[in-house]
MMTF fields as JSON, N, C-alpha, C and O atoms, coordinates in Angstrom:
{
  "mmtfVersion": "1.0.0",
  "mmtfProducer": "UNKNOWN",
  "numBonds": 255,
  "numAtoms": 256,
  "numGroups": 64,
  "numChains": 1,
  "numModels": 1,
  "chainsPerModel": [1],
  "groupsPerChain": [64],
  "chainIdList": ["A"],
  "bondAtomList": [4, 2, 8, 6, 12, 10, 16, 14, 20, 18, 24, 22, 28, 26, 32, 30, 36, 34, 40, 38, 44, 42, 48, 46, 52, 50, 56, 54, 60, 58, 64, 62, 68, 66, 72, 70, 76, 74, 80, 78, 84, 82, 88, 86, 92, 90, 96, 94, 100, 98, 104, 102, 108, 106, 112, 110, 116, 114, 120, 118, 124, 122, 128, 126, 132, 130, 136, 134, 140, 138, 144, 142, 148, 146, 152, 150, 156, 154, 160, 158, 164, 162, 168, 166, 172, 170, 176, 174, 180, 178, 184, 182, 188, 186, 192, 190, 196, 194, 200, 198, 204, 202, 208, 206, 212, 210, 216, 214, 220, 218, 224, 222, 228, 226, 232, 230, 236, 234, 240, 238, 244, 242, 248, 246, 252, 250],
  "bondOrderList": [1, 1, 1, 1, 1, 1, 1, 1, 1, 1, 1, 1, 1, 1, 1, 1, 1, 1, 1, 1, 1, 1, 1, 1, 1, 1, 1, 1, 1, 1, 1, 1, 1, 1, 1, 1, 1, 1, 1, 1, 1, 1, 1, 1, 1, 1, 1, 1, 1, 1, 1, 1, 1, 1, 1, 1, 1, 1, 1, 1, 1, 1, 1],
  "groupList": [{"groupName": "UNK", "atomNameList": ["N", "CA", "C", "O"], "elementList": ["N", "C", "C", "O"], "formalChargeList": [0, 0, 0, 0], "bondAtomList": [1, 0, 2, 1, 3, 2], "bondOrderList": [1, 1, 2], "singleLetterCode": "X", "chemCompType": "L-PEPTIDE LINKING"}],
  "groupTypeList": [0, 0, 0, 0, 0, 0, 0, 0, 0, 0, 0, 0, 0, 0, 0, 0, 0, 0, 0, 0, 0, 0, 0, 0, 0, 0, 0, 0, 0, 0, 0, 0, 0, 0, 0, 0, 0, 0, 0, 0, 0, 0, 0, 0, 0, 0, 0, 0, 0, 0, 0, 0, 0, 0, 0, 0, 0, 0, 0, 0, 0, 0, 0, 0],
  "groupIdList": [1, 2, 3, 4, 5, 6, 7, 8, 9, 10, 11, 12, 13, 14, 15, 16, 17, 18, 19, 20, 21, 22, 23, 24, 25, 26, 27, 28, 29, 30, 31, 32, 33, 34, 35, 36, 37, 38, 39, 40, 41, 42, 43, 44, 45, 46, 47, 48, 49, 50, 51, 52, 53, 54, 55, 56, 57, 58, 59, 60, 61, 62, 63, 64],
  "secStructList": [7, 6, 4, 4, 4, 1, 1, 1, 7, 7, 3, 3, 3, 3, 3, 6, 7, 4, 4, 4, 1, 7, 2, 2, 2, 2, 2, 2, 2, 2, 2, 2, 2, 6, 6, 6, 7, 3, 3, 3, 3, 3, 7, 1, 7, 1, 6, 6, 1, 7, 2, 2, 2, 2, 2, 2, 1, 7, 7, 7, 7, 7, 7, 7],
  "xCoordList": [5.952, 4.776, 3.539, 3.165, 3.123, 1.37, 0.886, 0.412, 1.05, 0.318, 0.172, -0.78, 1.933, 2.886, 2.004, 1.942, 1.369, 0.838, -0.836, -1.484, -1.132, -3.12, -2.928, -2.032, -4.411, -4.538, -5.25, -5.201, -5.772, -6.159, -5.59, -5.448, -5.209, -4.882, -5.818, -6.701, -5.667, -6.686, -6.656, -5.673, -8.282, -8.432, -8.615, -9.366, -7.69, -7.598, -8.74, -8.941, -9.669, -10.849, -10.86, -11.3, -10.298, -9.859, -10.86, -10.583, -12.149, -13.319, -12.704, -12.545, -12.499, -12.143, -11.058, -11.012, -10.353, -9.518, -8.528, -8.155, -7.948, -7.079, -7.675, -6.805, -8.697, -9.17, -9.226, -10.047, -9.152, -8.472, -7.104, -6.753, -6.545, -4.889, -4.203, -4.697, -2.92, -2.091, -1.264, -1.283, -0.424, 0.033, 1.597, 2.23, 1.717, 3.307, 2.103, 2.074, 1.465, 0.514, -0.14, -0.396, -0.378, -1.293, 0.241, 0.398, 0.978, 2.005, 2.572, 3.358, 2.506, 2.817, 1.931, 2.455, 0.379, -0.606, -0.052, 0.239, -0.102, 0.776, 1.65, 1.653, 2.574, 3.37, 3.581, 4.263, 2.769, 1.969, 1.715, 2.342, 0.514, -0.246, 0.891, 0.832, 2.074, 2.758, 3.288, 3.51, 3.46, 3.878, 3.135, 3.654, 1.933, 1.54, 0.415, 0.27, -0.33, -1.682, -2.71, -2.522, -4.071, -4.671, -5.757, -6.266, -6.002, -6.773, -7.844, -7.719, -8.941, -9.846, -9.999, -10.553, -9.291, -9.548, -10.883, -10.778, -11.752, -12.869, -12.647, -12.393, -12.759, -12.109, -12.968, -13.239, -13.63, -14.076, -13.12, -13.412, -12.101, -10.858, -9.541, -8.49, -9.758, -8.388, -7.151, -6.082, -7.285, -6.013, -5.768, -6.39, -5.469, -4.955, -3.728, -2.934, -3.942, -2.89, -2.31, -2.718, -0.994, 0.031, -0.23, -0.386, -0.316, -0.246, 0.281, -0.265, 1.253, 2.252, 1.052, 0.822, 0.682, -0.466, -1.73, -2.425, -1.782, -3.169, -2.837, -3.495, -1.605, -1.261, -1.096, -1.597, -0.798, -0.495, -1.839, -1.865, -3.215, -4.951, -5.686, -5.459, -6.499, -7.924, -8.686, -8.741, -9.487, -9.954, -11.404, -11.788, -11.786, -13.792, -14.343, -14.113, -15.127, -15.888, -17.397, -17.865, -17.902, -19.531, -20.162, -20.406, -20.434, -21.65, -22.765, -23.292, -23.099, -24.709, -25.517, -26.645],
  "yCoordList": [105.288, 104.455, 105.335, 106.282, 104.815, 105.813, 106.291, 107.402, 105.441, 105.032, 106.999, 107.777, 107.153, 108.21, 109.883, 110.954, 109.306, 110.637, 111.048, 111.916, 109.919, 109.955, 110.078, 109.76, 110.766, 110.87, 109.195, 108.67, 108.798, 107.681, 106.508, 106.673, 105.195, 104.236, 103.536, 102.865, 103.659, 102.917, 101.586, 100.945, 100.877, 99.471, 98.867, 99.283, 97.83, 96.989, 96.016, 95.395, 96.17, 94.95, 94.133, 94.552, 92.674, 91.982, 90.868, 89.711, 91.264, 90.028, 88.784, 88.968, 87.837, 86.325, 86.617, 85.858, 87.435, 87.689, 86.378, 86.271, 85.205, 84.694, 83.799, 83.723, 83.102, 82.171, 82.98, 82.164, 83.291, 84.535, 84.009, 83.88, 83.787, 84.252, 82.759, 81.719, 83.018, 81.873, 81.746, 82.714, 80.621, 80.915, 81.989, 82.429, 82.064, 83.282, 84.579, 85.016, 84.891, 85.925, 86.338, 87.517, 85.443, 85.271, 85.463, 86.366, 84.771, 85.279, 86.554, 87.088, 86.978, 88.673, 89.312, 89.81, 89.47, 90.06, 89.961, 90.809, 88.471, 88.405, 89.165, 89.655, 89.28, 89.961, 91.322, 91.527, 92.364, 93.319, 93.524, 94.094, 92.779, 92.657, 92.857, 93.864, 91.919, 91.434, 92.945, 93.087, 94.104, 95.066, 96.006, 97.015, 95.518, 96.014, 96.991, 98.152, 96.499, 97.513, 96.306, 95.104, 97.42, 96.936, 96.29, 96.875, 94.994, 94.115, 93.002, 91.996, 93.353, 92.257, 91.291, 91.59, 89.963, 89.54, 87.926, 86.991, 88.148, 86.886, 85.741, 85.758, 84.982, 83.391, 82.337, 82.164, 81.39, 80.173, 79.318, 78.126, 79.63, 78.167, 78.725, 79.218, 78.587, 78.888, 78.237, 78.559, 77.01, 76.437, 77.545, 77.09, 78.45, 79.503, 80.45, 81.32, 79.927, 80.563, 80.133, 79.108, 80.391, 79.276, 79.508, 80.659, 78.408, 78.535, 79.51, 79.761, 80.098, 81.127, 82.772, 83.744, 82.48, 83.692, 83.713, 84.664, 82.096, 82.701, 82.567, 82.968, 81.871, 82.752, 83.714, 84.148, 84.784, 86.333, 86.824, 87.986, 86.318, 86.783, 86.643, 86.012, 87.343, 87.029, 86.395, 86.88, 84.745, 84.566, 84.555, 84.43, 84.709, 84.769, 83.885, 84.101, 82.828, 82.013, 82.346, 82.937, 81.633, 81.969, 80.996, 80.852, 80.288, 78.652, 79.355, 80.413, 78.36, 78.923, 78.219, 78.515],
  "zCoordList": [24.659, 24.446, 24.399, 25.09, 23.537, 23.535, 24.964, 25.201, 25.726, 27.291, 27.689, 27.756, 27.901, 28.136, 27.758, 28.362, 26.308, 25.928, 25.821, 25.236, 26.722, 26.784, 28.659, 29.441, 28.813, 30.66, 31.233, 32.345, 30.154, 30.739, 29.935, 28.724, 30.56, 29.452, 28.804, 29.339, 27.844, 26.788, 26.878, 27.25, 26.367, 26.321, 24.61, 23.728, 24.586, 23.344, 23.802, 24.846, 22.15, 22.346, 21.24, 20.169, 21.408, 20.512, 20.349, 20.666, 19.798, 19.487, 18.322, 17.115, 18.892, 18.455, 17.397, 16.429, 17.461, 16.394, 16.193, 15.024, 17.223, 17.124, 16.062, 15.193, 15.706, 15.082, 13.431, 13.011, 13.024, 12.208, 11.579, 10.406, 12.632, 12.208, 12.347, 12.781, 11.836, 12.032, 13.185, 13.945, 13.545, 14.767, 14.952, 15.912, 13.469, 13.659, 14.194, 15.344, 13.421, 13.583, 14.883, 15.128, 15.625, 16.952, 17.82, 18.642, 17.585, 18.841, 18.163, 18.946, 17.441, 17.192, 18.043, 19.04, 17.889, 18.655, 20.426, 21.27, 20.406, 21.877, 22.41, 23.54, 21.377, 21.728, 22.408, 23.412, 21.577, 21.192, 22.888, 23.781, 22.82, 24.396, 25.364, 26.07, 25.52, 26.468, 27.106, 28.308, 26.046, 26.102, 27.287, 27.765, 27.629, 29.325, 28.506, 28.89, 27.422, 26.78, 27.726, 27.915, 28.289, 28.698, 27.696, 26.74, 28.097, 26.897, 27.061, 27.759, 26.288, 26.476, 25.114, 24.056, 25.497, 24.004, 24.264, 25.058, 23.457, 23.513, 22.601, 21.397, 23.219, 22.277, 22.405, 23.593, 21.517, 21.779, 21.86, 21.96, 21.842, 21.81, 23.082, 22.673, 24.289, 25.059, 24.679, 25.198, 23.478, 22.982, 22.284, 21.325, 21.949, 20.974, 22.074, 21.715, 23.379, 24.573, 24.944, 25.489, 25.035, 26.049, 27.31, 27.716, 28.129, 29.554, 30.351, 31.425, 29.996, 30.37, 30.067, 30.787, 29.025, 28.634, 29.7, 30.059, 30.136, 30.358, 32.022, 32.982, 31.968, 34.399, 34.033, 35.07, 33.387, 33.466, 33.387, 33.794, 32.949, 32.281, 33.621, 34.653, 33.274, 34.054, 32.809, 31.679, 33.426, 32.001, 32.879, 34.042, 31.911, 32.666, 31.47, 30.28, 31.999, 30.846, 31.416, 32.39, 30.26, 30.24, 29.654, 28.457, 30.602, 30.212, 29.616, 29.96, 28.399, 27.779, 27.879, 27.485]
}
């Protein structure tokens, strides 16, 4: 895994990308993630996560 060959682990920054994509597509990215890359992804829609995605997340919202 990449992780293996850098001194520090790198961060994935995924700005609203799911609204973008379709849902085969979005659970690919998931997938991706599930693989233990550290990740910040920003969403106006938490329906784009299965429940299962988001007990494994830290989700942080932000009232405007």
């Amino acid at each position: 895994m990449l992780q293996k060959s850098l001194v520090s682990n790198p961060l994935l920054l995924l700005d609203d990308v799911m609204s973008e994509l379709d849902e085969e597509h979005r659970e690919s990215v998931l997938s991706f993630v599930y693989q233990g890359i550290q990740t910040v992804i920003t969403t106006t829609n938490l329906g784009y996560f299965s429940k299962e995605f988001l007990g494994r997340s830290k989700v942080v919202s932000f009232d405007a």
